[in-house]
MARVO-672681 format. One record per residue (C-alpha): x, y, z; residue number from 0. Coordinates in steps of 0.05 Angstrom, whole numbers, m for minus. Layout:
// MARVO-672681
      X      Y      Z num
      X      Y      Z NUM
...
***
This chain:
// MARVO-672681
      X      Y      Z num
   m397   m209    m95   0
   m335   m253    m74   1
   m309   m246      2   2
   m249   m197    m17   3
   m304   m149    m47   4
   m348   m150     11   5
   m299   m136     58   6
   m271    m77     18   7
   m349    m52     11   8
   m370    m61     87   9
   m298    m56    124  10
   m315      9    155  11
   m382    m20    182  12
   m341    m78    225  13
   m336    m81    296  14
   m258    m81    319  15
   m269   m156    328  16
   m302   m166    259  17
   m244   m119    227  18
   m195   m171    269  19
   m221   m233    228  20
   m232   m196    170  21
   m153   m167    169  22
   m134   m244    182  23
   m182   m271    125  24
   m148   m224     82  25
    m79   m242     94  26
    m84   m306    102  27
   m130   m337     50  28
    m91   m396     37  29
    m99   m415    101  30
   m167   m392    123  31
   m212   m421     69  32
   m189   m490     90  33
   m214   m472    171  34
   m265   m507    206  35
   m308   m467    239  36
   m279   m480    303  37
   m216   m474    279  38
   m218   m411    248  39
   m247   m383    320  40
   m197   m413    355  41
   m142   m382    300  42
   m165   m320    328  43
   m189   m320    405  44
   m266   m304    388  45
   m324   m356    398  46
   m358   m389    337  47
   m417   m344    344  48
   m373   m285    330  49
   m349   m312    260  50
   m424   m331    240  51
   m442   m261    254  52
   m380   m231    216  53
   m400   m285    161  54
   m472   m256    161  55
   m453   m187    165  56
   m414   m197     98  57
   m479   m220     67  58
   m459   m297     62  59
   m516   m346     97  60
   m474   m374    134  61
   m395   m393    146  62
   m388   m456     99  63
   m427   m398     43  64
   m372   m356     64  65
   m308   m404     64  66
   m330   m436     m9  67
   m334   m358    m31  68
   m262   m344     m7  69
   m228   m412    m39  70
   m274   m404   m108  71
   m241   m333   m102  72
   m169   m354    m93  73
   m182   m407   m148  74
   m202   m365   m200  75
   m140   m318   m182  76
    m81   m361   m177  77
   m109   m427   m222  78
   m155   m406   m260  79
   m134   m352   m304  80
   m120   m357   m378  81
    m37   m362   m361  82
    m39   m416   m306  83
    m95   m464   m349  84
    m50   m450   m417  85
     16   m482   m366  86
    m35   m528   m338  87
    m57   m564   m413  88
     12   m554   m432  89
     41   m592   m385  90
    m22   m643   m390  91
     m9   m662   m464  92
     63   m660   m453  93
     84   m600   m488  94
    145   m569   m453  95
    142   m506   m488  96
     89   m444   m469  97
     65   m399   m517  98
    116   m343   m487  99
     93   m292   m544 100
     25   m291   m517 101
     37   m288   m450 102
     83   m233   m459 103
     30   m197   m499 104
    m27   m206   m443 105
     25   m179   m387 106
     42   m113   m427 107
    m36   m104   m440 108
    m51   m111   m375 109
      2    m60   m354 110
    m18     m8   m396 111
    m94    m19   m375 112
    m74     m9   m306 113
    m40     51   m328 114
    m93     81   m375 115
   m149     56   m316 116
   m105     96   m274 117
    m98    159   m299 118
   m174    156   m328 119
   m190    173   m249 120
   m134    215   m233 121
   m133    291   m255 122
    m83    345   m245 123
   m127    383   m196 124
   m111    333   m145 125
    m38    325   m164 126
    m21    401   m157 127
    m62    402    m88 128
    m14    343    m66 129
     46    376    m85 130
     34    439    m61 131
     17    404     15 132
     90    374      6 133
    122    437     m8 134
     93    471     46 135
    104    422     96 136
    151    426    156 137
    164    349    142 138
    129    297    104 139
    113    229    132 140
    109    172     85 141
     72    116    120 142
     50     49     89 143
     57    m19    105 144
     83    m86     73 145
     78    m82      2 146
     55     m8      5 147
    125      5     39 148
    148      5    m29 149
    118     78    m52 150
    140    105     24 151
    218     85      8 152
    212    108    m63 153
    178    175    m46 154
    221    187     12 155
    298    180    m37 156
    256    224    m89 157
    226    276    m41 158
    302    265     m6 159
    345    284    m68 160
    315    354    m79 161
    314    377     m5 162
    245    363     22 163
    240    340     93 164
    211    270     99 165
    210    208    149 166
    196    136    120 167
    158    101    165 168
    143     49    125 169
    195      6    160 170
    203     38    229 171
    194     m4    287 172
    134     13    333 173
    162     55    380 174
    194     99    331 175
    143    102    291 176
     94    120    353 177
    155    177    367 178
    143    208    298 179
     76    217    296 180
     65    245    371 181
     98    303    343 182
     68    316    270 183
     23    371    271 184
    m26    420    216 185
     45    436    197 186
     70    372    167 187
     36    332    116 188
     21    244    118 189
     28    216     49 190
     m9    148     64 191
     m1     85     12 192
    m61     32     26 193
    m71    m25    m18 194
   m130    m81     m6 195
   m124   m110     64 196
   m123    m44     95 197
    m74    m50    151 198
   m109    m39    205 199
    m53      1    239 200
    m56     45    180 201
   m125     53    196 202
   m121     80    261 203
    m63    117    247 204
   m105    160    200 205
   m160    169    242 206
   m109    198    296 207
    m71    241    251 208
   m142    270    230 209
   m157    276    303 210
    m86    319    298 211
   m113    366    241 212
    m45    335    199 213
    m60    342    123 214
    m65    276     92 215
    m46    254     21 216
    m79    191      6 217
    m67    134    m51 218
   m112     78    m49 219
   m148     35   m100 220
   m210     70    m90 221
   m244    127    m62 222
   m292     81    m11 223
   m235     52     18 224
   m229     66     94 225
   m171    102     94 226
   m196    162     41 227
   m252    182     88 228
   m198    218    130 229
   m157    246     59 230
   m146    326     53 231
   m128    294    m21 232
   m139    224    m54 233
   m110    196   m115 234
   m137    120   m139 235
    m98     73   m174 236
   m122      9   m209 237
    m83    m48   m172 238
   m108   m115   m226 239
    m58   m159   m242 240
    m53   m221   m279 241
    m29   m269   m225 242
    m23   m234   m151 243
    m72   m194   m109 244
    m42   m123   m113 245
    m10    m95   m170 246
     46    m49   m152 247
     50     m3   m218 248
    m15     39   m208 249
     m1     73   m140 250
     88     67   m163 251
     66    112   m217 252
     26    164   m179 253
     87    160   m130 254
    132    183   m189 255
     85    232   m215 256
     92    263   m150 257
    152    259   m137 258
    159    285   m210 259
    116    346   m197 260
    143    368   m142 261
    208    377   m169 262
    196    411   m236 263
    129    449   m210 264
    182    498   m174 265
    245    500   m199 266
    277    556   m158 267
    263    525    m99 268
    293    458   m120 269
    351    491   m147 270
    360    526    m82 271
    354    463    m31 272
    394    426    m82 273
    443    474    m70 274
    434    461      5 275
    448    390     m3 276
    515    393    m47 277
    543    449      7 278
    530    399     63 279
    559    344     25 280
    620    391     14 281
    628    412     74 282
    624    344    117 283
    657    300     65 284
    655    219     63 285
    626    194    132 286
    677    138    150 287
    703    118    224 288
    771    147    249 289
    823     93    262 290
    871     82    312 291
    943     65    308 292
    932     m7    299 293
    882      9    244 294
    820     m7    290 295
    764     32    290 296
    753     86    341 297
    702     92    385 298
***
């Protein structure tokens, strides 16, 4: 089992601390697999001790075990699959050219794996009980983080466009995001996009909503992950890819198939906030600044 596995597996069994080194490991792999011992616990404000025992408690023998793991890991990913060593003995025999047919051939496969892996685990059950939490909803909240922030902007123009209530908070600052969530309630609904790493902020911001009773919609890359423990609803994605960690295109097309469903599943009320929307539009015009005289803007 390499490191990013055995965090994934045992992340919910972590002390705070552990889940500190563990969130750092994971975002930082470049850098950490290269860490002394000492300099790893100093990267972090814990004692050496602390990392053997987080080493340990991720079944490694001990933290050189655990630091060959990570690099062998990030090796395999970003030098040693079939693309990269194809550039690599290219470049070695002095052959400018790639084989561009075949690379574009492994990319679409891949794609369409992720796709078909996809929608192997996700049925329509789960999709209608998702929509139908949207709909009802006094406002959605779309929260993810870093490349997960992605699905929250997208969902949030979609879910925007045919009159649903929703806050991105994706790329709020703290204390507005803080703001929102003190006031969701069992009225509301939290769509919540997690990839690998598991934000720890995104984390505790389930537990709290669960703690609120809010109704959470969760897409993750699988169902053991810690954020679907706390899910009213979860939908998995396959996140391979050929050359990066996540792949976007699993949990962007559950996003759309939302988004998708939640439009068409009831097309009266669409029609109707649609309606909304082009009467407010209407009615308030083009937002510009009044100008002065002297063509300034007013203030």
């Amino acid at each position: 089992m390499s490191f990013l596995e055995a965090v994934n597996e045992k992340y919910g069994e972590l002390s705070p601390v552990q889940k500190r080194i563990a969130d750092y490991m994971y975002k930082y792999p470049d850098e950490a697999c290269f860490y002394s011992l000492r300099e790893m616990a100093n990267a972090l404000g814990v004692t050496e001790v602390t990392v053997l025992r987080f080493a340990r408690k991720l079944g490694f023998d001990s933290y050189v075990d655990m630091k060959k793991n990570l690099r062998d890991h990030l090796q395999a990913r970003l030098l040693g699959n079939e693309t990269l060593r194809s550039a690599s003995a290219h470049s070695m025999t002095g052959t400018r050219e790639l084989d561009h047919e075949a690379m574009f051939k492994e990319f679409v496969a891949n794609e369409l794996q992720v796709l078909k892996n996809t929608y192997s685990q996700c049925g329509l059950e789960q999709v209608l009980t998702a929509v139908s939490l949207i709909r009802q909803a006094g406002t959605v909240y779309a929260i993810g983080n870093e490349l997960a922030a992605v699905g929250t902007a997208y969902l949030t123009r979609r879910l925007m466009t045919i009159g649903i209530r929703v806050e991105d908070l994706g790329s709020q600052s703290r204390a507005l995001y803080i703001d929102h969530l003190i006031h969701a309630g069992p009225e509301d609904v939290a769509v919540i996009f997690s990839n690998p790493g598991y934000a720890k902020h995104v984390v505790n911001t389930v537990k709290y909503l669960n703690e609120k009773r809010v109704p959470q919609i969760v897409i993750t890359d699988k169902i053991s992950s810690p954020v679907a423990a706390y899910a009213t609803v979860v939908l998995t994605y396959d996140n391979h890819d050929l050359y990066y960690y996540n792949s976007v295109l699993g949990f962007f097309s559950l996003t759309n198939l939302i988004a998708y469903f939640t439009a068409v599943g009831s097309p009266e009320d669409t029609t109707r906030l649609r309606n909304q929307i082009l009467e407010a539009r209407e009615s308030i015009g083009t937002i510009s600044m009044y100008k002065d005289s002297r063509g300034r803007d007013g203030k």
